[in-house]
C-alpha positions as CSV (number, residue, x, y, z in Angstrom):
1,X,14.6,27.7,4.6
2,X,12.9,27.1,8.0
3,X,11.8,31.2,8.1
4,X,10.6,30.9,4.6
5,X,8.3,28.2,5.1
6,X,7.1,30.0,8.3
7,X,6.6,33.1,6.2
8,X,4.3,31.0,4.1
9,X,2.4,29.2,6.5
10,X,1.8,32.1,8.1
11,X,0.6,33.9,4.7
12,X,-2.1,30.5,4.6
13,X,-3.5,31.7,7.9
14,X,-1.6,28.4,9.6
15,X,-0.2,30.4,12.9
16,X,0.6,26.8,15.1
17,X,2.9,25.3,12.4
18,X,5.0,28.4,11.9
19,X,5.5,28.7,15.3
20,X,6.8,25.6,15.7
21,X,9.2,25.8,13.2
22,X,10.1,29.0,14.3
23,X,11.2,28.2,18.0
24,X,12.8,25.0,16.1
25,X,15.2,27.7,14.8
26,X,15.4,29.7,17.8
27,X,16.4,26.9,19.7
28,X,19.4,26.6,17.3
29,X,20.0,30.4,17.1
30,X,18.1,32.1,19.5
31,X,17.7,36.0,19.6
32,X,17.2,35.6,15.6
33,X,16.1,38.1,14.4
34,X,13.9,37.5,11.5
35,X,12.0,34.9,13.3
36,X,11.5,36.8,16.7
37,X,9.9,39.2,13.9
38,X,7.7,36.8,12.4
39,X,6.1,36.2,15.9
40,X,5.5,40.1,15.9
41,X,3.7,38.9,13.0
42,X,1.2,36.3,13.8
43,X,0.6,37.9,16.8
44,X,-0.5,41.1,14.9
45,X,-2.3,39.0,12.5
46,X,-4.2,37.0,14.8
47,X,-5.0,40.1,17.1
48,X,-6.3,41.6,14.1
49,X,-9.0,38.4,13.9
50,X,-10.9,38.8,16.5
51,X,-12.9,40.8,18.4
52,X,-12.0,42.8,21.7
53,X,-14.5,41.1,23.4
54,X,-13.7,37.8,22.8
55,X,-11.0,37.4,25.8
56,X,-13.8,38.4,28.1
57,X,-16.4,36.4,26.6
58,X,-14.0,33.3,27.1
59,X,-12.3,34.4,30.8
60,X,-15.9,34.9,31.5
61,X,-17.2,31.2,31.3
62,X,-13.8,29.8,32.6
63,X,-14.6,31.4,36.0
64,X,-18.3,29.7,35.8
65,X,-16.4,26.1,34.8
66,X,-17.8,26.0,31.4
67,X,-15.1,24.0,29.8
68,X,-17.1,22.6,27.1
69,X,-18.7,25.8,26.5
70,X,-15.4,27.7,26.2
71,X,-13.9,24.6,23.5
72,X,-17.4,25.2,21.7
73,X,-16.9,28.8,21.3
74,X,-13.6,28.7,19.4
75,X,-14.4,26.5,16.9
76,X,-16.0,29.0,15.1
77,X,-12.8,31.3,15.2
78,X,-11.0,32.1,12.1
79,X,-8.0,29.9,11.8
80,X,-5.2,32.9,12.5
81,X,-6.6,33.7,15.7
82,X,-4.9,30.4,17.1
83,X,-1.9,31.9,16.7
84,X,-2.6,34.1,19.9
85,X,-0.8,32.9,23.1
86,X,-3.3,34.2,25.4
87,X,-5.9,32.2,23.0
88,X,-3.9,28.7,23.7
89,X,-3.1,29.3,27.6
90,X,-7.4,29.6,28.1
91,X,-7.6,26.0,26.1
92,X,-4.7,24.5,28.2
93,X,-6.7,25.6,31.3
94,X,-10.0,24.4,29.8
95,X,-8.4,20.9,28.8
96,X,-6.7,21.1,32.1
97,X,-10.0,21.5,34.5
98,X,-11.5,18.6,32.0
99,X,-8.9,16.3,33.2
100,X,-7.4,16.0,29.5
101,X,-3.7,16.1,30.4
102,X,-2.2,15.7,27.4
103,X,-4.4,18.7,25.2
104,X,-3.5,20.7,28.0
105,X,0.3,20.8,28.1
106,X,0.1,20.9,23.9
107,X,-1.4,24.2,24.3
108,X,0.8,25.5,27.3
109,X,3.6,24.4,25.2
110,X,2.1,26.3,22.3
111,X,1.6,29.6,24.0
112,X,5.3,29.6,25.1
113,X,6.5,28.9,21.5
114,X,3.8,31.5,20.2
115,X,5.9,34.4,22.9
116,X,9.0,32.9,24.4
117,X,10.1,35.8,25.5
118,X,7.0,36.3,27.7
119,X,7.4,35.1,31.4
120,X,3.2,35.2,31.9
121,X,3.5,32.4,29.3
122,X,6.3,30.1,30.7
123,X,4.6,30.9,34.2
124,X,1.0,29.9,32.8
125,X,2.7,26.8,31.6
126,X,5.3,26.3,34.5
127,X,1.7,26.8,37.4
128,X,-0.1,24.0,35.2
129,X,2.8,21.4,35.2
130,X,3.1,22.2,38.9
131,X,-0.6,21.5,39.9
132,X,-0.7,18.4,38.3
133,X,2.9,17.5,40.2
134,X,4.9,17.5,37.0
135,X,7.7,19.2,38.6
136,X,10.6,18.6,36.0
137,X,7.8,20.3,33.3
138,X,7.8,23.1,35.8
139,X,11.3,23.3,36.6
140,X,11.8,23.9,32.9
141,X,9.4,26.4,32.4
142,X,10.3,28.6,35.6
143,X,13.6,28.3,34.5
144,X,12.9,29.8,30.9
145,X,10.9,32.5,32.9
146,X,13.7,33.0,35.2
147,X,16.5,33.6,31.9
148,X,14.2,36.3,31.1
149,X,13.1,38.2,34.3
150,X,16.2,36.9,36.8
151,X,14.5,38.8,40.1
152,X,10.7,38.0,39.6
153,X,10.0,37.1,43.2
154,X,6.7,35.0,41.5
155,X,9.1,33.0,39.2
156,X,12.0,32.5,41.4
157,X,9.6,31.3,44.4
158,X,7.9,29.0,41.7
159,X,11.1,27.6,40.4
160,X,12.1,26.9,44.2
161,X,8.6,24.9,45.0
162,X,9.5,22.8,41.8
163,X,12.6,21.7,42.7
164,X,11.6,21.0,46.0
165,X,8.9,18.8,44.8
166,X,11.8,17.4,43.0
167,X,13.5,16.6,46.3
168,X,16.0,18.3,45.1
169,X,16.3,20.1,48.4
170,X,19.5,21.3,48.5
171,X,18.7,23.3,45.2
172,X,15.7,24.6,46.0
173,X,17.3,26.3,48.9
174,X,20.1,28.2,46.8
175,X,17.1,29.7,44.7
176,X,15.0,30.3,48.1
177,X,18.0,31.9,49.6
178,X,18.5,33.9,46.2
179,X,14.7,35.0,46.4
180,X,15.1,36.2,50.6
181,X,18.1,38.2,49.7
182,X,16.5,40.5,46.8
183,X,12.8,40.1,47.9
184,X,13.4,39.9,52.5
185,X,10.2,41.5,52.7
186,X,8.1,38.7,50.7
187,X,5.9,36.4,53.8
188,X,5.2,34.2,50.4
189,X,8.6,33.4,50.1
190,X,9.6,32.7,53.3
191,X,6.6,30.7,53.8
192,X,7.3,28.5,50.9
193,X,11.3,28.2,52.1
194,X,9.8,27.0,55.1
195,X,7.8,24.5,53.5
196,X,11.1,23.0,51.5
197,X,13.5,22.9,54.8
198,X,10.4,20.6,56.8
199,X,10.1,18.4,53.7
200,X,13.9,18.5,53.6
201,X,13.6,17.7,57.4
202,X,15.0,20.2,59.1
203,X,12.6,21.3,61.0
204,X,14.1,23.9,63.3
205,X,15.0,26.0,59.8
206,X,11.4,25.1,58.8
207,X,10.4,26.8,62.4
208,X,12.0,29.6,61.7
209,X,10.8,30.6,58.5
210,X,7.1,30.0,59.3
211,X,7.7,32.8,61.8
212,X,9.3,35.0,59.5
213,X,6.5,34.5,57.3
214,X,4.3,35.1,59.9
215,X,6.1,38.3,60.9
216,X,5.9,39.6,57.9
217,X,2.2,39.2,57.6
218,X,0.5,38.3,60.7
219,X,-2.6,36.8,59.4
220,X,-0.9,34.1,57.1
221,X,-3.0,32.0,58.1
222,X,-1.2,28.6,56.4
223,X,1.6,29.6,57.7
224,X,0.5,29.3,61.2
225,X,-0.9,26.2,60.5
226,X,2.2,24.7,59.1
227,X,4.2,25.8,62.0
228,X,1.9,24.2,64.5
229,X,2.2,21.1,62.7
230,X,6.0,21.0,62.5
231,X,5.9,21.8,66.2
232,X,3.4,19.2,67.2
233,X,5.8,16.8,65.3
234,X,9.2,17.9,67.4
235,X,6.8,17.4,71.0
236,X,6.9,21.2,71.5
237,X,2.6,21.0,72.2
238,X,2.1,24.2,73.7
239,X,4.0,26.0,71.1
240,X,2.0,24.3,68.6
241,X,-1.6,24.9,70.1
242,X,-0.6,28.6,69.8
243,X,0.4,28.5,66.3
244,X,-3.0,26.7,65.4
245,X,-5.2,29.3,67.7
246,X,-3.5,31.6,65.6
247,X,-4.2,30.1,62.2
248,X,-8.1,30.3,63.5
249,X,-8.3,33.8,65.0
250,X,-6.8,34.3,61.5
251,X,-9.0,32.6,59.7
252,X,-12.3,31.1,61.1
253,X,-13.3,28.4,58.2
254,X,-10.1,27.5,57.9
255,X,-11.3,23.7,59.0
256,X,-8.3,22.0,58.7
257,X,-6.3,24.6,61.5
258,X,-9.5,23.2,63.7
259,X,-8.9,19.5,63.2
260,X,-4.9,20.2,63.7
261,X,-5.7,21.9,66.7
262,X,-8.2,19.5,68.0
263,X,-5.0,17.2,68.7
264,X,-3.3,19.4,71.2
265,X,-6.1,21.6,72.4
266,X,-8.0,20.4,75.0
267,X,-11.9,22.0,75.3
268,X,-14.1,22.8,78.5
269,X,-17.2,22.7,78.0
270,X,-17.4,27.1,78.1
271,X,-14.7,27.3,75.3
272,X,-15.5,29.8,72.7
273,X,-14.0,27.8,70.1
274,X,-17.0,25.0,70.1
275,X,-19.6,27.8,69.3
276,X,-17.3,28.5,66.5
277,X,-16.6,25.1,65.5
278,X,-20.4,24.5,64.9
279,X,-21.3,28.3,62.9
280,X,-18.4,27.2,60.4
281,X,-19.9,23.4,60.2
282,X,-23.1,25.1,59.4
283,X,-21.5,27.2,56.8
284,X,-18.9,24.4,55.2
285,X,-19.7,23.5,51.8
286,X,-17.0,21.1,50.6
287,X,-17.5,17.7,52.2
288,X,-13.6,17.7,53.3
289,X,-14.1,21.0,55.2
290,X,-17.6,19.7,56.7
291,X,-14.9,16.2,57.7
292,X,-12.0,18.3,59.3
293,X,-14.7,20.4,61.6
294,X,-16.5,16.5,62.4
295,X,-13.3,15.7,64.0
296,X,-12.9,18.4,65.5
297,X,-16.4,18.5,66.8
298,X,-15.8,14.8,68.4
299,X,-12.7,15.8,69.9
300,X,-15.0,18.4,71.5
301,X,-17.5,16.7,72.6
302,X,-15.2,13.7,73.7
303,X,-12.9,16.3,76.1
304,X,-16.7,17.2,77.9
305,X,-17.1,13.9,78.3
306,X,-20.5,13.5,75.7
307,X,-19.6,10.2,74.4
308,X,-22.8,9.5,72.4
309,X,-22.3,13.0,70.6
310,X,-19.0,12.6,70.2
311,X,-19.2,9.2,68.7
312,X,-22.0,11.0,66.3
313,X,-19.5,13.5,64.4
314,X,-16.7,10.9,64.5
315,X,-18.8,8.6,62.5
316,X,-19.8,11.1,60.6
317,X,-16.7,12.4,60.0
318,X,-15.1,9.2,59.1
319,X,-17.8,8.4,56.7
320,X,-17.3,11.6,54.6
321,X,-13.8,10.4,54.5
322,X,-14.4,6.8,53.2
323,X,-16.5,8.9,50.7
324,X,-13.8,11.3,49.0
325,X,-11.6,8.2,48.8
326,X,-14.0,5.6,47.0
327,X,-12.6,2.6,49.4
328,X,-13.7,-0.7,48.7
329,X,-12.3,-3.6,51.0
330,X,-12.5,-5.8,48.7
331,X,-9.2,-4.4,47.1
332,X,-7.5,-5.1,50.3
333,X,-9.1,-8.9,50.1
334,X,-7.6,-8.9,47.0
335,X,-4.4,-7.6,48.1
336,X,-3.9,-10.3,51.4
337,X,-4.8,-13.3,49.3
338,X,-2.3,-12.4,46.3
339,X,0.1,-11.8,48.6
340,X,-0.1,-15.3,50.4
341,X,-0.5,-16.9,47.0
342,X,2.9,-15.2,46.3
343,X,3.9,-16.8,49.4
344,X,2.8,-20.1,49.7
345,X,6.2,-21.6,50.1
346,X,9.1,-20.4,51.9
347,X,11.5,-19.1,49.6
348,X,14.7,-19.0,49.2
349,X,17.1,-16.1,51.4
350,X,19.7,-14.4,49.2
351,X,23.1,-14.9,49.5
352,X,24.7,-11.3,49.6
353,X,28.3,-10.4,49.2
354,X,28.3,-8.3,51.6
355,X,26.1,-7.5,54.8
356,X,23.2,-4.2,54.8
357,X,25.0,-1.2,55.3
358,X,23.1,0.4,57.2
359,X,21.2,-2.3,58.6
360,X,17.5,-2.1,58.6
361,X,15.2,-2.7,61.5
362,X,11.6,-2.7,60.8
363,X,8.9,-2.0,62.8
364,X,5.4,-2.8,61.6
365,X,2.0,-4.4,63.0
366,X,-1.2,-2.4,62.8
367,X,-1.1,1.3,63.0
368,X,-1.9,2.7,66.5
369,X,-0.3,-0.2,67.8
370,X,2.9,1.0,69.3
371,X,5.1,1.1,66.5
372,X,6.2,5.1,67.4
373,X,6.7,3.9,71.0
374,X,8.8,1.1,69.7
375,X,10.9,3.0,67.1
376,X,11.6,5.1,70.0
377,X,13.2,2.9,72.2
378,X,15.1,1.5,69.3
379,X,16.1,5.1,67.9
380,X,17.2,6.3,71.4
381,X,20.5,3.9,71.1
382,X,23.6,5.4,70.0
383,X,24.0,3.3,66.8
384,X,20.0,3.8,65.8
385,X,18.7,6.3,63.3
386,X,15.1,6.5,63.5
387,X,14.0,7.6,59.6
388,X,10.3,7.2,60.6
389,X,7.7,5.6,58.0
390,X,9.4,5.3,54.9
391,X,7.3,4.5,52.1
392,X,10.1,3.1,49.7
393,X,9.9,-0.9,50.4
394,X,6.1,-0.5,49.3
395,X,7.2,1.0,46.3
396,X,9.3,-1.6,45.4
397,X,7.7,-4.3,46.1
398,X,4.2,-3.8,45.2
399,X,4.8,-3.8,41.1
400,X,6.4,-7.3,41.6
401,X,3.2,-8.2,43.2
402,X,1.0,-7.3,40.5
403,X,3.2,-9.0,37.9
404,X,2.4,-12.0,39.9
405,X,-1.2,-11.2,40.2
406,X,-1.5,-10.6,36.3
407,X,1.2,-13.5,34.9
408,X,1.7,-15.8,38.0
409,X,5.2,-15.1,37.6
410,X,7.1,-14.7,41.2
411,X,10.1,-12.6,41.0
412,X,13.3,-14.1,39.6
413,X,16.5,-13.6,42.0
414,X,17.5,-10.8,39.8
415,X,14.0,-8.7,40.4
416,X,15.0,-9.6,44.1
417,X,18.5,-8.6,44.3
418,X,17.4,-5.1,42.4
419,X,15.2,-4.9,45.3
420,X,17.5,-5.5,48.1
421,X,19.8,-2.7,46.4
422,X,17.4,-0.2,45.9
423,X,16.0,-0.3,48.7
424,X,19.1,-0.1,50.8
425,X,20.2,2.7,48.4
426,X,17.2,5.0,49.9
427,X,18.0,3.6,53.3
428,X,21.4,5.3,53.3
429,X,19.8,8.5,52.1
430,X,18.0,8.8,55.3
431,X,20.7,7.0,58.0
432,X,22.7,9.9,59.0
433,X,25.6,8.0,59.1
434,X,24.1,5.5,61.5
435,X,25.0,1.6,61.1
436,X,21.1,1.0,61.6
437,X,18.0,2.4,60.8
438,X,14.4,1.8,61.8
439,X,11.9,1.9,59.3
440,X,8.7,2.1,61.1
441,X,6.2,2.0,58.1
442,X,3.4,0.1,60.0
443,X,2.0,-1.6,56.7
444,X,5.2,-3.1,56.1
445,X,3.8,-6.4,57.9
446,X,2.5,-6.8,54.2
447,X,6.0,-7.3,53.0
448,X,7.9,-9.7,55.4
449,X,7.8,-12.3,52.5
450,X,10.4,-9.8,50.6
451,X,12.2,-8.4,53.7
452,X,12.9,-11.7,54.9
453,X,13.8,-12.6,51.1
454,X,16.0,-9.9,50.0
455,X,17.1,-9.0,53.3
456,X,17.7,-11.7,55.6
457,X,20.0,-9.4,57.9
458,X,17.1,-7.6,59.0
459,X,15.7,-7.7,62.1
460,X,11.8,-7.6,62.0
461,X,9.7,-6.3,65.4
462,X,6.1,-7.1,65.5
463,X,3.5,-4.9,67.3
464,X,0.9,-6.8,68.8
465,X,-2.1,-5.1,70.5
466,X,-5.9,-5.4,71.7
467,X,-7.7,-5.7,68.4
468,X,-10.3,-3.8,69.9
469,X,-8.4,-1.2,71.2
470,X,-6.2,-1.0,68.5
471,X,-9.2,-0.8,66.1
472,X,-10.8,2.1,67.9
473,X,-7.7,4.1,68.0
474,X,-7.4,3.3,64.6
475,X,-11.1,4.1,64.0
476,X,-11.3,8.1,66.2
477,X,-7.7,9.5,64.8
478,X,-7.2,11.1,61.1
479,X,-5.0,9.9,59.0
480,X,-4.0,12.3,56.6
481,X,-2.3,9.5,54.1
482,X,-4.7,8.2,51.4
483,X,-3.3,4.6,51.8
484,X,-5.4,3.6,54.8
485,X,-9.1,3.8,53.1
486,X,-10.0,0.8,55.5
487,X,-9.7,3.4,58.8
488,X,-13.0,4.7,58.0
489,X,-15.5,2.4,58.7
490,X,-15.9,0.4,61.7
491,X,-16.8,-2.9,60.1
492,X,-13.9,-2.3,57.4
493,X,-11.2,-2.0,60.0
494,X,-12.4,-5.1,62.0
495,X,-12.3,-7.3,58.8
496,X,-8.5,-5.3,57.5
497,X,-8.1,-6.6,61.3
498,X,-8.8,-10.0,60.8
499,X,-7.1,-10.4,57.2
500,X,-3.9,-8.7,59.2
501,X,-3.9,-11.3,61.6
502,X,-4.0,-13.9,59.1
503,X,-1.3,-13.1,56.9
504,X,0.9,-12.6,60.3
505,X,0.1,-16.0,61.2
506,X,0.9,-17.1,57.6
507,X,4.5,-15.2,57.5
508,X,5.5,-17.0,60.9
509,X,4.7,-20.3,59.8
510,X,7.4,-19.5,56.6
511,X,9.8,-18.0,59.0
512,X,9.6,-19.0,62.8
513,X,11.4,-17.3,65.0
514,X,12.7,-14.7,62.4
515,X,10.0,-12.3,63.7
516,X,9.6,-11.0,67.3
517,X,6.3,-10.0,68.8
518,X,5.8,-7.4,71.2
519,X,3.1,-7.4,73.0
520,X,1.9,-3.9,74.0
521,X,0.3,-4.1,77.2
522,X,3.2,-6.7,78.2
523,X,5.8,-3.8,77.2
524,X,3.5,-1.4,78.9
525,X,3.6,-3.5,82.2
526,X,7.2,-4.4,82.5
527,X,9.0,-1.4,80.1
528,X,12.1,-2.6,80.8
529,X,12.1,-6.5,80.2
530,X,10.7,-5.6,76.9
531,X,12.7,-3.2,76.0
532,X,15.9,-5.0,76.7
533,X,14.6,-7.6,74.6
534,X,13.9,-5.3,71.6
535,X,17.2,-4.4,72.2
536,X,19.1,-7.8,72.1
537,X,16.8,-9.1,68.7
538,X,17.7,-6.0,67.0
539,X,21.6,-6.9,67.5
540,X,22.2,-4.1,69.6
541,X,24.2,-4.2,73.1
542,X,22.0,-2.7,75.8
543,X,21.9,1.1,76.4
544,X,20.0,2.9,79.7
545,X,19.3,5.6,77.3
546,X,16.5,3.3,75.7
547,X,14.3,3.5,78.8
548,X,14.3,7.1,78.4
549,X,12.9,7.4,75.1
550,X,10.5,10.1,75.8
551,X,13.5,12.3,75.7
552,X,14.7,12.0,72.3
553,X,13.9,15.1,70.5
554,X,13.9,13.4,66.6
555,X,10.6,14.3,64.9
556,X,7.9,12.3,64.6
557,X,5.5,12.7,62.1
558,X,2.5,10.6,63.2
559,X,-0.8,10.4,65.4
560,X,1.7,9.1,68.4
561,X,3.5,12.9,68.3
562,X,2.5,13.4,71.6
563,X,2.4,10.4,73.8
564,X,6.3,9.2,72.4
565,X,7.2,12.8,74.4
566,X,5.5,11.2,77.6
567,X,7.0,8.5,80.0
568,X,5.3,4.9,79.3
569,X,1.9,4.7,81.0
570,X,-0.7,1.8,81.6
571,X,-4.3,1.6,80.6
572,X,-4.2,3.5,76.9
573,X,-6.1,0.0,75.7
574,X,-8.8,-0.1,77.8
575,X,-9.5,3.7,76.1
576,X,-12.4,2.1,74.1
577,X,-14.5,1.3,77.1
578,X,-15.8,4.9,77.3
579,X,-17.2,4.2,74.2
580,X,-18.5,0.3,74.7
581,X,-22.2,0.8,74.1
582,X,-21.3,2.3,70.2
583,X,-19.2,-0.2,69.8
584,X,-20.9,-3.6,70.4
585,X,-20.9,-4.3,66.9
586,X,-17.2,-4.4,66.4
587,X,-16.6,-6.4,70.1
588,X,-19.0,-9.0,68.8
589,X,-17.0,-9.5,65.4
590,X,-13.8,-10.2,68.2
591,X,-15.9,-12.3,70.0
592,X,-17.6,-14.8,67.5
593,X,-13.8,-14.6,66.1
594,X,-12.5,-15.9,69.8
595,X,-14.9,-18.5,69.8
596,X,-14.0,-19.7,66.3
């Protein structure tokens, strides 16, 4: 009955309706025959409605981004010609590139119900679901794809990606695996594998299939980049200075390669690289490339010692970034006083059945104030795993903020206890078995009220540091994240400062001596005292092996890569005074805040 109405429809010139009843009884029976022929059918019919030209009319002002001119130009088509797959794939990418989500994946979904036996269809719809991060969309349609064509190196790399993006790591490395084994000689594979095992976090895997990748085709440019980075993370600089040089010699403009590199390359003033820095800023036109060559151009000039130059590209730089992430500071004003509204009374601790297994230890203050220093020490004990900045307690705990903000409703011990389980759900993901676990997600000084809350066992290490130094550092190193939009600007870090320093005063009023400080020129002056006292307030008998922290090989995946290799040294905070005549502004907002 279902083919019989298609039939008809079809016979009206309605193409879309048929087909969806049509893969409604393919789904049911699939390899029918009469219906896979009445798709031969539309398809003629439609084909058979327009023009030759039209395809290249249409491809034709999608290259030159004229969406609306493309949506304009089929109205006027007869109805049948709808019924072409090609036809609806060109509207899903036009209602894609206008932002108009749902449009789009109506006619992706369309094209692979007009030719499900097509894998350019399923792909077309599998690449747009991936763009837009809709991997389990795109795990389903490289999956169709893959039923159809099993050794399509495109679809089975694709289908990989996805479920990587999925986290589903383990997955996505049977597939990759599957892919090297009929395909050894695709870089793009190998490249992507790569990219999989360092999100997975094994890294040394990760290592090795950049340089297969790279092997296989010596100017993969990416590749090289990729490697460098995952090097620089592991502490292996030299390695990692060579990857990027060659990611460069690869590719000049690649301006991201030359900010990566800035970090571990240090310039004379002959190298040929700043000549080459300054033709591709010349010839940069997106803003974000024009960025990643300013920072590169201060680290530049800062290595020749030309602070007033180098000071000129970082603000620049920095500015450009403020720019592509529309910051405002009054969301973080916002943020801070909700928060200590939330707050305003000490609440209650759970009472948990059982203790935190594993038990968390977080370290938070300002960023570029020795939390990777600190999670090192910590880490470097037998009974630590160090899982880095771990963006899950933010996650949790910032929708029960903005039910607050919006009702004035606090959570209920239910919303808490969800929290306190969830949260230590992810922990175990990352422990590796350890009893404890440092979560060293600087920003988590937002969220003592909940930490101490739903998880009184914790033990919770404060970075203190010079608010100047600690707001240049902030201020001359990129942050990749898009969660620090106060970095930016100078006078937007000072206040963040400021409204930090508040709320810290604020959370050790509700919970005194449930927070230790750490001073870090203190810890920098007397390593050891300090560290033995990190030790004993994170519950942990003392271990020599924490003094030599700089030799713990776990990644790190911050701007403090490098240093956390090195022994302890004095003297990083008074960094800033090279740079004290651009930065009177931001001393005086210290100053007139002394005095206050």
């Amino acid at each position: 009955m279902s083919l019989r109405k298609a039939a008809s429809l079809i016979g009206k010139s309605r193409p879309v309706e048929a087909a969806v009843l049509i893969s409604q009884v393919l789904e049911r029976f699939p390899g029918n025959k009469r219906a896979v022929s009445l798709l031969v059918d539309i398809n003629k019919q439609a084909k058979a409605s327009v023009s030759k030209d039209l395809f290249i009319a249409l491809n034709s002002l999608l290259r030159g981004g004229k969406m609306l001119n493309v949506l304009e130009m089929v109205k006027n088509l007869p109805p049948m010609a709808f019924g072409l797959a090609e036809l609806q794939v060109i509207l899903g990418q036009a209602h894609a590139a206008l932002g108009q989500r749902s449009q789009a994946v109506e006619h992706f979904d369309l094209a692979t119900k007009l030719q499900p036996h097509a894998v350019a269809f399923w792909m077309a719809a599998g690449n747009d679901a991936f763009l837009t991060n809709d991997f389990a969309r795109a795990e389903k349609c490289y999956e169709a794809a893959l039923q159809i064509e099993p050794t399509n190196p495109d679809v089975i790399n694709n289908l990989g990606m996805s479920l990587a993006g999925l986290t589903k790591f383990d997955a996505a490395e049977v597939i990759f695996a599957k892919a090297a084994d009929l395909h050894p000689t695709n870089a793009k594979i190998a490249y992507n594998r790569a990219n999989s095992f360092r999100d997975a976090g094994r890294l040394n895997e990760a290592i090795d299939n950049y340089r297969r990748a790279i092997a296989l085709e010596p100017n993969y440019a990416t590749a090289a980049n990729n490697l460098g980075t995952v090097l620089h993370q592991l502490g292996r600089d030299q390695e990692a200075e060579a990857a990027y040089l060659q990611a460069v010699a690869a590719q000049p403009s690649y301006a991201q390669a030359h900010r990566n590199l800035s970090a571990v390359h240090r310039y004379p003033p002959d190298d040929p690289l700043i000549p080459e820095i300054d033709k591709q800023l010349s010839r940069a036109n997106s803003d974000r490339d024009k960025m990643y060559l300013s920072f590169a151009r201060f680290k530049a000039y800062e290595d020749c010692g030309d602070y007033a130059q180098a000071f000129d590209y970082l603000t620049k730089a920095n500015a450009i970034r403020k720019q592509l992430l529309g910051y405002s500071i009054d969301t973080d004003r916002l943020l801070f006083a909700t928060i200590k509204r939330m707050f305003s009374q000490p609440p209650s601790a759970l009472r948990s059945e059982s203790l935190a297994k594993p038990r968390p230890i977080f370290v938070l203050g300002m960023m570029r104030s020795g939390t990777t220093l600190v999670e090192q020490i910590i880490s470097s004990h037998s009974a630590v795993h160090g899982a880095g900045e771990l963006e899950h307690l933010g996650a949790l705990c910032l929708p029960l903020m903005e039910q607050f903000h919006l009702t004035g409703e606090r959570p209920s011990a239910s919303d808490l206890e969800k929290t306190r389980r969830a949260y230590l759900s992810e922990l175990r993901k990352v422990s590796n078995g350890a009893p404890a676990v440092t979560d060293k997600m600087p920003a988590n000084f937002l969220w003592i009220g909940f930490i101490l809350t739903c998880l009184p066992e914790a033990r919770v290490v404060h970075m203190r540091r010079d608010p100047i130094a600690t707001c240049w550092s902030i201020f001359k190193h990129y942050f990749s994240s898009n969660g620090n939009g106060y970095a930016f600007d100078l006078k937007d870090v000072a206040e963040y400062w400021h409204l930090y320093s508040d709320l810290m005063d604020h959370w050790h009023k509700l919970f005194p001596n449930k927070i230790l400080d750490v001073p870090y020129e203190d810890l920098t002056e007397s390593p050891e005292v300090w560290s033995r006292k990190i030790i004993e307030f994170s519950g942990l008998p003392w271990e020599p092996a924490c003094l030599d922290f700089h030799l713990n090989d776990r990644a790190v995946r911050t701007a403090s890569a490098s240093q956390v290799r090195k022994k302890m040294y004095k003297g990083s905070s008074e960094a800033w005074r090279k740079y004290e005549a651009q930065l009177q502004p931001l001393i005086a907002s210290f100053r007139v805040n002394r005095a206050g």
